[in-house]
VOMAR-108424 format. One record per residue (C-alpha): residue in one letter; z, x, y. Coordinates in steps of 0.1 Angstrom, whole numbers, plus 5000, padded with zeros to 4 digits. Layout:
// residues N
aZXY
...
// end
This chain:
// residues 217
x462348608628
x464648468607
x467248778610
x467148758644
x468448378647
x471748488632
x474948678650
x475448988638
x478549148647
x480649328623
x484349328625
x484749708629
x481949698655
x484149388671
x487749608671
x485749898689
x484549688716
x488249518721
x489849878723
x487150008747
x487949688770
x491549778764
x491050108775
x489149988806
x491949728817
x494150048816
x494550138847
x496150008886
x495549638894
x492349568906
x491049298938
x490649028915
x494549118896
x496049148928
x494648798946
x495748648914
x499948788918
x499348718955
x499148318946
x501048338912
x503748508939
x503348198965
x503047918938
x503047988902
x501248098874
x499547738871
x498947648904
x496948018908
x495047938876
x491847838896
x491748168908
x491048288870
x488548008870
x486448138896
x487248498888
x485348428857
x482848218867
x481548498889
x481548698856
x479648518835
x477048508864
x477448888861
x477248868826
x474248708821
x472148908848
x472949228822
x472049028798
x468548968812
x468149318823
x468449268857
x471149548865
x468049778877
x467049568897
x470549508916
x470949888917
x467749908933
x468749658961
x471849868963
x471649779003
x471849448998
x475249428974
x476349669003
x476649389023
x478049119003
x480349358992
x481649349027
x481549029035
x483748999002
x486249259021
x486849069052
x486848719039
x490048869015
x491249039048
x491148709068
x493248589036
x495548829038
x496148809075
x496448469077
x498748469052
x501148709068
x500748489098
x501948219084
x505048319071
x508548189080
x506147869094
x507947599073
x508747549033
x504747419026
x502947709049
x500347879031
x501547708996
x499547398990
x496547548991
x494047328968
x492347418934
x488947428948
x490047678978
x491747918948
x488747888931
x486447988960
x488748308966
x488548388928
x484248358928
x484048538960
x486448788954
x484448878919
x480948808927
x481349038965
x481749288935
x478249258924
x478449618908
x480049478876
x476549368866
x475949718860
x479249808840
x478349508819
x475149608815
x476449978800
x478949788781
x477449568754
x474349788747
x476750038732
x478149718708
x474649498703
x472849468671
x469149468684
x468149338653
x469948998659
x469848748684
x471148898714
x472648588734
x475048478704
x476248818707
x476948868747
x478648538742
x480948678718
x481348978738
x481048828773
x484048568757
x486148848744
x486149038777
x487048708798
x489648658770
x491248958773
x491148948811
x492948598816
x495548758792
x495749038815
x496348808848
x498348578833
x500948878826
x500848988856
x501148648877
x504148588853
x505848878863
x505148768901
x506148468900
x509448548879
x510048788913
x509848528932
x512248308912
x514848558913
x514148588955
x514548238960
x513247988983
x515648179012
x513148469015
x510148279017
x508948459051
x509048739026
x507248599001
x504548499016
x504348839035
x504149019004
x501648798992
x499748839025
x500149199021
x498449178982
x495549038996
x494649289022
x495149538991
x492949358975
x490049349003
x491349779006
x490549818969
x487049638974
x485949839004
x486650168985
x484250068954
x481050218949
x477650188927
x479850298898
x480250098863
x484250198856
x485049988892
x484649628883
x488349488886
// end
């Protein structure tokens, strides 16, 4: 009982599962990456920080339901992610589309958008993914010590992952929002259209995943 109280995570074991989440962040921008540049585009890298927030809030929920084994049970009830999958797609289309709309409406449309609204679009826009259950739950098996306590361990992991992640997001709103610096506040209208036109990418990229564990992002 004893052994099984401890974490048990070796550093080699550790630098495999970094490089096999490096590996999977290797590819096109995903829904949650793209919302994040859409906002980090409009406002900044911190004002779009909430989005992270609730991006990763949605993913630990995620986290944890691999954890418990649940990830059967969600592929089973495949019907019913079906749907909050798609109410995931047009709530980021409404986004998207309002944003266009807005553009050119004044120096403060579309901009001021508060914390807790970011964050809302960052949950919904991870957890209308509810497929990433499953790619967590084929992820950590492949790293866990079953001899040791396995919470400590999907905390390490689960941490790592989310670490890497707002690295990830935080590059890429940078490099938006350094876009936008060098457009300037005359081209706005096209700033926010662009960011209007992120977010409809983003709902796109959603509708086009499946009940498969490399299509989490």
């Amino acid at each position: 009982m004893k052994g099984r109280s401890r974490v048990s995570i070796t550093l080699e074991t550790y630098l495999a599962y970094v490089g096999t989440v490096l590996i999977f962040f290797a590819h096109p921008p995903g829904p949650g990456q793209l919302l994040f540049m859409a906002h980090s585009l409009k406002a900044g890298v911190g004002k779009a920080v909430p989005v992270i927030a609730g991006n990763h809030s949605a993913n630990v929920i995620q986290m944890l339901l691999a954890g418990f084994g649940l990830a059967g049970a969600i592929a089973a009830s495949a019907e019913v992610f079906v749907v909050v999958k798609w109410l995931g797609v047009v709530y980021l289309l409404w986004l998207g589309v309002r944003t266009v709309l807005r553009a050119g409406g004044g120096p403060s449309a579309g901009r001021d958008e508060r914390g807790s609204s970011l964050f809302r679009q960052g949950f919904v826009t991870a957890a209308a993914n509810p497929y990433a259950v499953l790619f967590f739950a084929a992820l950590f098996p492949q790293f866990l010590d079953p001899g040791a306590a396995l919470l400590p361990q999907i905390a390490v992991f689960g941490a790592t992952y989310l670490a890497i992640d707002a690295v990830i997001l935080v590059a890429m709103g940078a490099s938006a929002a350094r876009i936008s610096r060098k457009i300037g506040g005359r081209a706005m209208t096209v700033i926010d259209r662009v960011s209007g036109a992120l977010m409809i990418g983003a709902a796109v990229l959603l509708a086009t995943r499946d009940l498969s564990p490399d299509q989490t992002r």
